[in-house]
N, C-alpha and C positions, 0 to 999 in steps of 0.2 A: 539585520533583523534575525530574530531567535526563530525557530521552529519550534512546531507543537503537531502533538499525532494526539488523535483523540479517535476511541470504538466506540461501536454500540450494535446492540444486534437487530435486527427487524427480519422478521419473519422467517427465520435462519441463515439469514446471507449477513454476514460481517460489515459493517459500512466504515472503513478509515476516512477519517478527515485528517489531509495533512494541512498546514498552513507553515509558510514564510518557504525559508531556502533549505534544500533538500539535496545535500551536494555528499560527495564519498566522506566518511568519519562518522561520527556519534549519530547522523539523522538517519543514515542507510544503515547502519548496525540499531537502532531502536527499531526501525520499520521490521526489517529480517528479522530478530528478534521475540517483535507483538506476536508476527505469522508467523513463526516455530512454534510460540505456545498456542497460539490460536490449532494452529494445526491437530496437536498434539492433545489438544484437546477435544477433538472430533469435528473441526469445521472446516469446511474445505469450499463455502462458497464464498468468493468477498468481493466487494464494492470498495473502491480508492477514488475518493475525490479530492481531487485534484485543484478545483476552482479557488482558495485560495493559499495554493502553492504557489510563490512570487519567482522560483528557482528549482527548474530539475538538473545535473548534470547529467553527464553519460554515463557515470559510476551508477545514477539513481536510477536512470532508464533500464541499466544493464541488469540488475538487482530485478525490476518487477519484470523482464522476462524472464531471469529465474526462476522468481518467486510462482509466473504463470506457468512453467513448466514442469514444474514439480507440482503445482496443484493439479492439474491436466495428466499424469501420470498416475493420480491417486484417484482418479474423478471427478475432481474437484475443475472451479472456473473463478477466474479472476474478472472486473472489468472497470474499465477508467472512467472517473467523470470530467472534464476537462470543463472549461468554461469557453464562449463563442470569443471567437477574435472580434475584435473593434472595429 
């Protein structure tokens, strides 16, 4: 299954919708990526849902507590939406 990252903004917090599998290569460097320009462009609140992401590795986990801890050093706050277990 392909991945897909898709923004949008609401109310000035950033919403990423990821979906499929989200493992270390091309999905962690587009994600890292979106949030550099995002950044850099003055936002520094964001929302990552999660719910249909089919695959996180440890590379991708490792990556959004980066990505939180660089935002939290700027001001800024990241926060996950996961979906409920079965």
């Amino acid at each position: 299954m392909a991945f897909s990252l898709n923004t949008r903004k609401d109310k000035g917090v950033v919403i990423i919708e990821l979906s499929g599998k989200f493992t270390v290569g091309e999905p962690v460097l587009q994600l890292r990526t979106t949030i550099d320009r995002l950044i850099k462009e003055g936002d520094l609140k964001f929302i990552v849902n999660l719910e249909n992401a089919s695959l996180l590795d440890s590379g991708t986990l490792g990556e959004l507590v980066s990505i939180l801890t660089s935002l939290r050093a700027r001001g800024g706050d990241l926060k996950l939406i996961t979906r409920p277990r079965d």
